[in-house]
N, C-alpha and C positions, 0 to 999 in steps of 0.2 A: 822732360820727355819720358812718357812711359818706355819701360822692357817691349812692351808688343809693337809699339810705333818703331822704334829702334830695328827690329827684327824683321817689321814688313819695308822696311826703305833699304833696308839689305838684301832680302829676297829682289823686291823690284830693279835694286840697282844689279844685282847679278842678271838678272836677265836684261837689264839695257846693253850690259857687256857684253852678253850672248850675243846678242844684235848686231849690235857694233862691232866686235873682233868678229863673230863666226859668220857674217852677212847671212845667218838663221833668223826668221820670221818666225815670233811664238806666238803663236792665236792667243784671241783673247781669250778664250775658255781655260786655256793650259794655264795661262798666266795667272787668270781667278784663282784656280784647284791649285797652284803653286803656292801661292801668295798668301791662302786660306790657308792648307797644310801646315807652313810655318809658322801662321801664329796659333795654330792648334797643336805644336811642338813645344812650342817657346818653353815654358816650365822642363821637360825632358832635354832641350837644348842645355841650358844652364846648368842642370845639374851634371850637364854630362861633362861641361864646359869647366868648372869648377873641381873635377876628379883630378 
């Protein structure tokens, strides 16, 4: 498994949590710009991850 596969199933699975625990609806648009975000992180994640 890639690092970026890895990092979007963690994004998506935080926002099913959201869902689930905060009975918050996240449109799909948010969820896209979310979900894109992180893996346009991922390299600055890790490295921050790894300090």
């Amino acid at each position: 498994m890639k690092v970026q596969d890895f990092a979007y199933q963690v994004a998506v699975r935080t926002l099913e949590l959201l869902e689930e625990t905060q009975h918050y609806k996240i449109p799909d648009k948010l969820r896209k710009d979310v979900t894109d975000r992180i893996l346009q992180e991922v390299d600055h994640l890790l490295k921050k991850s790894s300090k």
